[in-house]
C-alpha positions in Angstrom: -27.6 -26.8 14.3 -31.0 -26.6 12.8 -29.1 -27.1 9.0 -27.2 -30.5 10.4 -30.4 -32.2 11.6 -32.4 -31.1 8.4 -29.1 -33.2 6.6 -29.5 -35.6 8.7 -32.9 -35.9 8.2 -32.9 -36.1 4.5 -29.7 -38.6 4.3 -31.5 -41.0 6.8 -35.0 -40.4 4.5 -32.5 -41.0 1.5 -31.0 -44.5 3.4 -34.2 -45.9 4.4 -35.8 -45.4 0.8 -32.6 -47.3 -0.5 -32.9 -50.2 2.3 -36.5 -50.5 1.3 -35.7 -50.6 -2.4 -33.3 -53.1 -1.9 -35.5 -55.1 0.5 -37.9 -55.0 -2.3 -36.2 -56.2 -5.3 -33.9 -59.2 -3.5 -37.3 -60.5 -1.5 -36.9 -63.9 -3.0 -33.6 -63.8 -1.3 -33.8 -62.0 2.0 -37.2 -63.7 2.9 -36.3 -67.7 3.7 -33.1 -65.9 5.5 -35.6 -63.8 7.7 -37.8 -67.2 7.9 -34.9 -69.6 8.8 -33.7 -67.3 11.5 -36.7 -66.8 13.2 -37.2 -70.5 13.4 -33.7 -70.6 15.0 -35.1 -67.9 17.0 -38.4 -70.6 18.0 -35.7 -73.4 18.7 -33.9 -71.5 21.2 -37.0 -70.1 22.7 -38.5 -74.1 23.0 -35.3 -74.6 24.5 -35.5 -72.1 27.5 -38.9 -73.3 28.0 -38.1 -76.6 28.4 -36.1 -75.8 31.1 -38.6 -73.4 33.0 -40.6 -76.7 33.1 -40.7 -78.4 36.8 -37.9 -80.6 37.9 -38.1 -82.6 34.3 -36.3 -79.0 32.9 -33.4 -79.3 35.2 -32.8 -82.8 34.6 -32.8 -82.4 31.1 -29.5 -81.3 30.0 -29.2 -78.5 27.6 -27.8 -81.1 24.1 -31.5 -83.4 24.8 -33.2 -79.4 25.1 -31.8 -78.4 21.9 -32.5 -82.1 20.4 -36.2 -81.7 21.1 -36.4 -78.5 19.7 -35.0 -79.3 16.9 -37.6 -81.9 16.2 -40.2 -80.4 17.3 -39.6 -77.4 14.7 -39.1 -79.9 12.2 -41.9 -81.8 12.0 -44.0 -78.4 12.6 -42.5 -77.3 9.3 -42.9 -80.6 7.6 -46.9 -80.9 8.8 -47.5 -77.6 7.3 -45.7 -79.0 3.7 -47.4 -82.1 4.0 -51.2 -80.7 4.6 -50.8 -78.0 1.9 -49.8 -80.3 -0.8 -51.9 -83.4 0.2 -54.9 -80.7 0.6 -54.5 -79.9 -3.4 -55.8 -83.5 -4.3 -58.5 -83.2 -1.7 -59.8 -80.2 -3.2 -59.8 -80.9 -6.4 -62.1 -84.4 -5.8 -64.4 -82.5 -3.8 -64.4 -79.8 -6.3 -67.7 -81.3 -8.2 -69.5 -81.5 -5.0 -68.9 -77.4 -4.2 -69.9 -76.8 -7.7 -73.5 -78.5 -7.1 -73.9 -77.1 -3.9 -73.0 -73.2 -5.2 -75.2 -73.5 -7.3 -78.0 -74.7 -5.5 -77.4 -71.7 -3.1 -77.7 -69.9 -5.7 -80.8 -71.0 -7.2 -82.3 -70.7 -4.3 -81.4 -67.0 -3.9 -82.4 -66.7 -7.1 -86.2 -67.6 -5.9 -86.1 -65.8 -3.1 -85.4 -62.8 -5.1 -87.7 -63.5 -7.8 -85.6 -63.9 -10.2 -87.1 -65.8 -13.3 -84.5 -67.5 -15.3 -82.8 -69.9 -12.6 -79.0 -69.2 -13.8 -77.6 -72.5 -14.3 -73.6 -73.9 -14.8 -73.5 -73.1 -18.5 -74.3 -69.4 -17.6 -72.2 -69.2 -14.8 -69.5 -71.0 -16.3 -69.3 -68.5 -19.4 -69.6 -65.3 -17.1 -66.8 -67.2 -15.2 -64.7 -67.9 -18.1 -64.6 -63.9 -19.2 -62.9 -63.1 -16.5 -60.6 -66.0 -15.1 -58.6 -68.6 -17.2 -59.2 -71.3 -15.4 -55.8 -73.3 -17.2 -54.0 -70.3 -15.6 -55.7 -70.6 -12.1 -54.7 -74.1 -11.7 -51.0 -73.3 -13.1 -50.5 -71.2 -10.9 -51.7 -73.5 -8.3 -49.4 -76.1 -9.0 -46.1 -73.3 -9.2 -47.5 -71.9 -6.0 -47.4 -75.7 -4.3 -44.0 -76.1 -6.0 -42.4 -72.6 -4.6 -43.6 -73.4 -0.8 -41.9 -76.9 -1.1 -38.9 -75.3 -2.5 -39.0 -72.2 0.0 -39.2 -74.8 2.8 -36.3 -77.0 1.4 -34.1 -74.1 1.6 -35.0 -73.0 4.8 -34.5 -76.2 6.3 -31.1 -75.9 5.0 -31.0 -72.5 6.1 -31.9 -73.3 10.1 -28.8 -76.6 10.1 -26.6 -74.5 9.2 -27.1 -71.3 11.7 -27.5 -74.0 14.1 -23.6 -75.0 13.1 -22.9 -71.8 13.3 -23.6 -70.9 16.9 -20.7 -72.7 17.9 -18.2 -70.4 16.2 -20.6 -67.3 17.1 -19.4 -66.0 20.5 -15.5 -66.1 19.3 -16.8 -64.1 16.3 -17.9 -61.7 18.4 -15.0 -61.5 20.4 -13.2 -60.7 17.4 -15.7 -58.5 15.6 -13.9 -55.3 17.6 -10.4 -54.7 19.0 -12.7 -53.2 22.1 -14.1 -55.1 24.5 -16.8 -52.3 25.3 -18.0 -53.1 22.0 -18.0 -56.4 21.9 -20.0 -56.5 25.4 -22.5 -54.3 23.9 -22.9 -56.8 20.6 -23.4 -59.7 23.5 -25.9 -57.5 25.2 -27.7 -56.3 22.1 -27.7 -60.1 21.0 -28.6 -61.9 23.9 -31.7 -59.2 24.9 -32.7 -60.1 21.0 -32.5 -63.7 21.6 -34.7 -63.6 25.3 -37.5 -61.4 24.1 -38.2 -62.9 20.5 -37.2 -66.2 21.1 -39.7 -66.1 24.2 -42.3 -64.6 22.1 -42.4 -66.7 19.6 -41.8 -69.8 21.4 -44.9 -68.8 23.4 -47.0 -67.4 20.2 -46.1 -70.8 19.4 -47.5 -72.7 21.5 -51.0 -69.9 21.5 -51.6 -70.6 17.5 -51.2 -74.5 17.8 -53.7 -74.5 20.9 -55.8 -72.1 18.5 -55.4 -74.6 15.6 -56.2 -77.5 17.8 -59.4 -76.1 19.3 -60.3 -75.1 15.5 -59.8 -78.1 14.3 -62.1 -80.1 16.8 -65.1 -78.1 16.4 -64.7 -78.1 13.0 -64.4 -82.2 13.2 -67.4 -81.9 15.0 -69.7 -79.6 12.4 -68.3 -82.3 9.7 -66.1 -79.8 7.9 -64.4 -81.0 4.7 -60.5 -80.0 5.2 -60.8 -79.1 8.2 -56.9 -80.0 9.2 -55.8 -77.5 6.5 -58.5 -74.8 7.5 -56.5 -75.8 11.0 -53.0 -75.2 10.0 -54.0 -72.0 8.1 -55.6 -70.8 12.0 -52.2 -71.5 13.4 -50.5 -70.0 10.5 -52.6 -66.7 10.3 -52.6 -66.3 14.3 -49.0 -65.2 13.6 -50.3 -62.5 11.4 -51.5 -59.4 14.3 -55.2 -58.0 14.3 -56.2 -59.0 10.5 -55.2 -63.1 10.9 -58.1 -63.5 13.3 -60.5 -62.3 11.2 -59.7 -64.5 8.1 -59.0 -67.5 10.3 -62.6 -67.6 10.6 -63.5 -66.3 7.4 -62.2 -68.5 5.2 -63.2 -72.0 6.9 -66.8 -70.5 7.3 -67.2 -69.6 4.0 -66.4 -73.1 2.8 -69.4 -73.9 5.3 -71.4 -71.9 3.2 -70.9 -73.7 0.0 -70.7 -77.0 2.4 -74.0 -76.7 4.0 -77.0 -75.8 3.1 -78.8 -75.2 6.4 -77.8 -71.5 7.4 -78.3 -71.9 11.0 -75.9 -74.6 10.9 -72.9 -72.1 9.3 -74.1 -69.7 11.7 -73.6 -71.9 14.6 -69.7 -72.7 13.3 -69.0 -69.3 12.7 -69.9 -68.2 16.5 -68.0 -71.3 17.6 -64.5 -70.5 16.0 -65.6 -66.7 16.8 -65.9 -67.5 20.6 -62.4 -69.8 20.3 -60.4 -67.2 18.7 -61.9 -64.4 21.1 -60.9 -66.5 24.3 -57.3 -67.1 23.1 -56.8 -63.9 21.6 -58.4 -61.7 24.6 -57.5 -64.3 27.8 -54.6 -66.9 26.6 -52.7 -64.8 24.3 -52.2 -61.7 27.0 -51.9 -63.9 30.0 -49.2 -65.9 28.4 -47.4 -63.0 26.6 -48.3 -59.8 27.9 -46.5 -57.1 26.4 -43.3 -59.1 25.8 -42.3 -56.8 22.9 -43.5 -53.7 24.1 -44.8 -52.6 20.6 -47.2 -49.7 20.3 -50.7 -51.1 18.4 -50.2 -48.3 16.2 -46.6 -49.0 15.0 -47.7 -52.7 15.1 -50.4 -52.1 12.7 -47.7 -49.5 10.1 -45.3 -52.4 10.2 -48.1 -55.0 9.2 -48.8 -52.0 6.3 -45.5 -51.4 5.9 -43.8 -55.1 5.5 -46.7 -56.4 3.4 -46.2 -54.0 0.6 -42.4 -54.8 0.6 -42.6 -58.8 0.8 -46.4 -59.8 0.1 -47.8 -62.4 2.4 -44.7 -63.2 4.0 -43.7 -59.7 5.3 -47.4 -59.7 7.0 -45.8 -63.0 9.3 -42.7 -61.5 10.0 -43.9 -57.8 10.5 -44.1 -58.1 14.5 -40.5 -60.0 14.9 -38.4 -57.7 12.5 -40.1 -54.4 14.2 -39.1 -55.9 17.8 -36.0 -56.7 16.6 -35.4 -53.3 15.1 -36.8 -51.2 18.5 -34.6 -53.8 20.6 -31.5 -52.4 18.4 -32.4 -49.2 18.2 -32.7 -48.6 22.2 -29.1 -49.9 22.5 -27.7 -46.6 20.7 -27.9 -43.1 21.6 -28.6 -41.7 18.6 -31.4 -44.1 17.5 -33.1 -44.5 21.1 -35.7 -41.6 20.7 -36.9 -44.1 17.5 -37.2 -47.0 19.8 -39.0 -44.4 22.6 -41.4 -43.9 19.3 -42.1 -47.6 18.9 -43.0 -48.8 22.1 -46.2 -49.0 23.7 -45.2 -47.1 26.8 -42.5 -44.8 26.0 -40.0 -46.8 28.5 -37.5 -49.0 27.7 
């Protein structure tokens, strides 16, 4: 006995090193599939929501649902697409106007410090120069613009045609086994998949654009330059578990710091997106979700490791969907269940 779960052991150590290999290598391929279906996933989850709303949802039939949800996701996707390339111009206009700022922070550190020889753009520029090639920075600028437009292209695609599909789906499953036991237990596996993400990230949603929004105000307010893209990168990065907080904030404050030469004034932005982003992420965020996935923090936090070495900055959004996706499959079989015990927060299923 001891001898079959030592092979079994290894061959399953042996299969899951392959999987990830594979994952690996065909990223570029398996990544806008993962993306378009998890925003097949958001469509279906707007839809049920829309029809939890008060007497409108009722009234609504489920075609108009659908319709809305479609749009909605849509014009979600082509906002982001939009601000990301419209913010490259904007950047590099204001570009000039960081430079003279930097380095008037910088001057003035140097001062405080006592530093002698002020360091000025020719100094910094050559220091600069040694270690970035600046044609290569903006190269890869422009092909990283180019391959998010492309990558959203093809997902678009992607998400009309599993939308097609779900036409066909429920005879395929009919026919996908000769028993009907089986086929039940594909529904089952399917439609508890469906609720449970589909809910989750209809509702995480809804959390990161209410994030984005309050962001974006107070930002508005403190004069921020870009602040709508510093906004859709807050919505973007709340998807993104325990580490997206943290650089939602960092990276529109640190802009402040080049922005703005009063300190108290960047000190007073950071504490304002701070106390946003703890609100939402400590009141909103539980109240509305709770512990829909029923992930341990622990596991949560490997898969965030785990899916980021595999596919970069994407596998860090999809880590949380794609490890509820695997515990809701694995706690539908017998011999996978204690794995699915394992990654959830309770230990029940």
């Amino acid at each position: 006995m001891t001898n079959d779960r030592l092979e079994a052991l290894v061959y399953g150590s042996a299969l899951a090193l392959i999987i990830g290999w594979v994952l690996y290598i065909g990223r570029g391929v398996f990544v806008p599939i993962v993306f378009s279906t998890l925003v097949v996933y958001v469509i279906v989850g707007l839809t049920r929501v829309l029809k939890r709303i008060p007497y409108l949802g009722r009234l609504l039939p489920v075609q108009v649902r659908y319709a809305l949800s479609v749009l909605v996701s849509m014009l979600a996707l082509a906002v982001i697409a939009y601000v990301a390339l419209a913010n490259l111009d904007r950047v590099m206009s204001l570009a000039p106007a960081y430079q003279a700022s930097l380095l008037g922070s910088i001057q003035k550190l140097a001062v405080q410090f006592g530093i002698e020889n002020e360091p000025t753009w020719g100094t910094l520029r050559q220091v600069l120069l040694e270690q970035v090639s600046l044609q290569s920075l903006v190269g890869s600028t422009v092909v990283l613009a180019t391959s998010i437009l492309g990558s959203l292209i093809v997902v678009f695609l992607y998400v009309a045609f599993l939308l097609l599909e779900q036409r066909a789906f429920s005879a395929k499953i009919d026919n996908v086994s000769a028993d009907p036991r089986h086929a039940a237990l594909i529904r089952q596996i399917i439609a508890s998949t469906s609720d449970r993400i589909g809910s989750y990230l209809a509702l995480k949603t809804f959390v990161s654009f209410l994030l984005a929004l309050l962001s974006w105000i107070i930002m508005l307010l403190f004069g921020l330059e870009l602040a709508a893209f510093w906004a859709m990168l807050i919505w973007l990065l709340n998807y993104v578990p325990y580490i997206g907080s943290f650089l939602g904030v960092l990276f529109p404050v640190t802009l402040a710091i080049v922005q703005f030469a009063d300190v108290s004034t960047v000190l007073m932005l950071l504490l304002a997106l701070t106390a946003v982003q703890f609100v939402i992420g400590n009141f909103l965020d539980p109240y509305l979700l709770g512990n829909s996935l029923n992930l341990s923090p622990f596991v949560i936090l490997v898969s965030l490791t785990v899916w980021s070495g595999l596919w970069g900055i994407p596998g860090a959004f999809l880590a949380v969907p794609i490890t509820a996706i695997m515990a809701i499959v694995f706690s539908e079989f017998t011999g996978t269940r204690p794995i699915a015990v394992f990654l959830s927060q309770s230990g029940r299923l």
